[in-house]
N, C-alpha and C positions, 0 to 999 in steps of 0.2 A: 818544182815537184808538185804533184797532182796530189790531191787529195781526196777520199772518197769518205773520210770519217774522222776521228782523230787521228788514227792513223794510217802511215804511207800504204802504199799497197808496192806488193813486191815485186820485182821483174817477172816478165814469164819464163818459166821454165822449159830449157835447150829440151829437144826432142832426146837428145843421146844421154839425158842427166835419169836417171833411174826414179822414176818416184817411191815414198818410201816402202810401200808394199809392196815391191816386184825383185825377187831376186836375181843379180846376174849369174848370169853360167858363159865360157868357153864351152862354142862348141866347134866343132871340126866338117866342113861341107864334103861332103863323099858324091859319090856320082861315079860313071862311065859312060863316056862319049859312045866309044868303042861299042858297049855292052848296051850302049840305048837307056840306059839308068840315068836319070837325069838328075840335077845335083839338089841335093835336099843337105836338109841336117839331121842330127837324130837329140832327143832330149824327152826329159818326163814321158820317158816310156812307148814315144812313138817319133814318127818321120814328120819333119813340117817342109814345106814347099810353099813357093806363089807363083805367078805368073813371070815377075821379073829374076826369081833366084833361078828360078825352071830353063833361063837361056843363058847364065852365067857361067858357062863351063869353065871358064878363067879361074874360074874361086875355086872350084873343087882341089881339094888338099888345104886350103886355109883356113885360117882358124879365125871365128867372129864371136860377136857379144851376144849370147840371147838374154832378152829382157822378159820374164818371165812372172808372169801374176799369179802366186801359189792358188789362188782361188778360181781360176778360170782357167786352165793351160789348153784352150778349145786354139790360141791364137798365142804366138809370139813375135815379138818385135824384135827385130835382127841390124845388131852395129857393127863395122871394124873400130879397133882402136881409138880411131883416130874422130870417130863420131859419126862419122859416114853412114847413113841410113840405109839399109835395102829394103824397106816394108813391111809390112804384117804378112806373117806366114801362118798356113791351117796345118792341123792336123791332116793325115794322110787317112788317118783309121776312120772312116767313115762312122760310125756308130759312135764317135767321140766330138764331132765335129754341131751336132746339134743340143747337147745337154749341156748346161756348162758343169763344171768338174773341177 
């Protein structure tokens, strides 16, 4: 064991472990291929998207983990289950995307 003081220091914590200020939510990925809607999610009041959920059309109708920072909701972080990462997603609402909130 490694020591930096008297005591131990703690593992680092899993990307998929929630830190204690961030709420999880279920949320539901929506989209249409068909319709040119591309798959987003919807939560705290607006649509979030990124570049790699944006080509995901597999996942629209499933259900994933948003990790949510009541203090900032400019960006959330998106898991299945299982811990599976998809990235940081932005708000869509332009006018939400530069303040944080």
């Amino acid at each position: 064991e490694e020591f930096d003081s008297v005591l131990p220091r703690l593992p680092k914590r899993p990307a998929h472990h929630a830190r204690l200020d961030t709420m999880i939510e279920p949320v539901k990925v929506t989209g249409s291929q068909a319709d040119g809607v591309r798959p987003r999610v919807y939560t705290a009041n607006a649509h979030y998207t990124s570049t790699v959920l944006s080509e995901r059309w597999d996942l629209i109708g499933k259900e994933l983990l948003a990790h949510i920072n009541p203090n900032d909701v400019r960006t959330i972080e998106l898991f299945d289950a299982d811990g599976g990462y998809f990235g940081t997603l932005t708000t869509q609402k332009a006018y939400w995307r530069d303040v944080p909130h």
